[in-house]
Wavefront OBJ file of the C-alpha trace (Angstrom):
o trace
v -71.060 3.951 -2.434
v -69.339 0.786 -4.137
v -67.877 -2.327 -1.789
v -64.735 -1.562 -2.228
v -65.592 2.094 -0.159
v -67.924 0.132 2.397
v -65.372 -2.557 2.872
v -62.651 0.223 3.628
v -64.403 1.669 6.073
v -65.034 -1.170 8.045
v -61.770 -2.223 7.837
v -60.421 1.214 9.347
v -63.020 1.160 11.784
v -62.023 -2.601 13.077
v -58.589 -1.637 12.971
v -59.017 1.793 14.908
v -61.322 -0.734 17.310
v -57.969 -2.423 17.638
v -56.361 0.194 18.405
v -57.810 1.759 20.886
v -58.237 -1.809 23.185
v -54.286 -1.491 22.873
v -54.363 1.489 23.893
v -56.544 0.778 26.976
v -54.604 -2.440 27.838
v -51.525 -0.212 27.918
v -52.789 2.620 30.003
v -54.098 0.144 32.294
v -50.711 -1.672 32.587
v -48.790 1.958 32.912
v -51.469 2.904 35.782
v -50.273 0.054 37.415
v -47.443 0.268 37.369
v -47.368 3.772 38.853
v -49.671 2.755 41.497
v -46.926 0.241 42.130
v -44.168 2.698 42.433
v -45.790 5.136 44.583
v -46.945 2.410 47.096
v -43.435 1.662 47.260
v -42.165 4.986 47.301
v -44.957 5.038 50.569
v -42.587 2.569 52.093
v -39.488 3.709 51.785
v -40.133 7.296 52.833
v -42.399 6.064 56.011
v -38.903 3.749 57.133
v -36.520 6.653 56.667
v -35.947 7.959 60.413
v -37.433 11.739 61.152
v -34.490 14.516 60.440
v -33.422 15.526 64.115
v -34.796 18.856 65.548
v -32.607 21.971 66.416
v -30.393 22.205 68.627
v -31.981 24.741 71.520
v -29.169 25.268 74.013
v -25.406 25.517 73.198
v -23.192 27.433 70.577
v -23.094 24.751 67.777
v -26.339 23.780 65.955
v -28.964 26.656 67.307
v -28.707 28.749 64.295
v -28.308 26.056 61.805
v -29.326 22.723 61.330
v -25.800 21.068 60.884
v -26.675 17.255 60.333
v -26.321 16.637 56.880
l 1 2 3 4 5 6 7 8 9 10 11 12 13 14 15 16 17 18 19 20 21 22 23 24 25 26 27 28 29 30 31 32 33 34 35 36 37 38 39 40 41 42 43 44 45 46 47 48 49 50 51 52 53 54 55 56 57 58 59 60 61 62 63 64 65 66 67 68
């Protein structure tokens, strides 16, 4: 192997190095970020009142539920 060969490689290996902290750095950010989102997600669907039951006596409402 000549320098120019040896130097190559380690210059594709540093740079792949590179790369891949990026790539960690980014995932980590995205996971974040999602956990994010679903904890507020968590928040709004836990405020949002509980659909009302069936009606069980009467005409209107027994067969289907009717609040939309």
């Amino acid at each position: 192997m000549n320098a120019a060969s040896v130097n190559s490689t380690v210059g594709t290996a540093l740079a792949l190095q590179q790369n891949n902290q990026n790539q960690d750095v980014q995932t980590n950010l995205l996971r974040k970020s999602l956990d994010s989102q679903a904890s507020q997600m968590g928040q709004l669907m836990s405020s949002l009142e509980s659909q009302p039951t069936l009606a069980t006596t009467g005409s209107v409402g027994t067969n289907i539920n009717t609040y939309a």
